[in-house]
N, C-alpha and C positions, 0 to 999 in steps of 0.2 A: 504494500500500500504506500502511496505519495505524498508526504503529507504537504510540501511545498507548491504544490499545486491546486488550482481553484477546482473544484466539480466542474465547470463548463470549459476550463480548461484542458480537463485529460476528456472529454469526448470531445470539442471539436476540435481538439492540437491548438490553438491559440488563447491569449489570456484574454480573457474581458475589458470594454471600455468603462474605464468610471470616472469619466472627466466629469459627468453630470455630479455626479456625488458631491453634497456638499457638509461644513460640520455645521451644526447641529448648536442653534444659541451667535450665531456667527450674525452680524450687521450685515443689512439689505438693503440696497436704496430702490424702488418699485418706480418707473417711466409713469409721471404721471402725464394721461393725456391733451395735446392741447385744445381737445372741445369742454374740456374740463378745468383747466387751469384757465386764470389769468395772467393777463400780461407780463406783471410784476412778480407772478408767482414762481416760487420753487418749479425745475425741471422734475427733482425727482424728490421722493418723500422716504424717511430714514424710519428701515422697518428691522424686525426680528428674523431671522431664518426658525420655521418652526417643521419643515416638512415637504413632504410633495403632495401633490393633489391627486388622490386616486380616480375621480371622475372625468377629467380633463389633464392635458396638457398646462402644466404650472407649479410654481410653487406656493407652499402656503406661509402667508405673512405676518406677523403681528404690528399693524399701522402704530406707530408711536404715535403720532398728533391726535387722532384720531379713537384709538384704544378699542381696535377693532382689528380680525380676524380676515384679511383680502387675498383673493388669488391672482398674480401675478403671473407672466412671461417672461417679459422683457427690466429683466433686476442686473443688477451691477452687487458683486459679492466685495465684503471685506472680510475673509477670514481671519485674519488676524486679530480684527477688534471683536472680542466677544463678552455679551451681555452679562450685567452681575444679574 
């Protein structure tokens, strides 16, 4: 037995993509849109990484200003900075 190896690994001979993977508590900034923003407003809005969306394509956010739970696409990660 292998143990250096992923399961999808030893059946299809190559390793898995997990660029998507993200951690978990990690800073989000969510595209907010411009039929929605104002002029003057933020481009984009400083959220929580909490997930991914089993229903759709996206991830799940927790809006800081807001204090509310949105599904996003199009987010910019900061792994580095993580939530207390």
């Amino acid at each position: 037995c292998n143990f250096e190896k992923t399961p999808q690994e030893l059946w299809f001979g190559k390793k898995p993509n997990i660029f998507h993977l993200k951690v978990f508590g990690c800073f989000a900034y969510s595209h907010v849109p411009d039929a929605i923003k104002k002029k003057l407003d933020d481009k984009a809005e400083k959220c929580i990484f909490l997930g991914y969306n089993h229903e759709t394509t996206g991830y799940r956010l927790f809006n800081l200003n807001i204090e509310k739970v949105i599904i996003s696409r199009d987010v910019i990660f900061n792994e580095q900075g993580v939530w207390d």
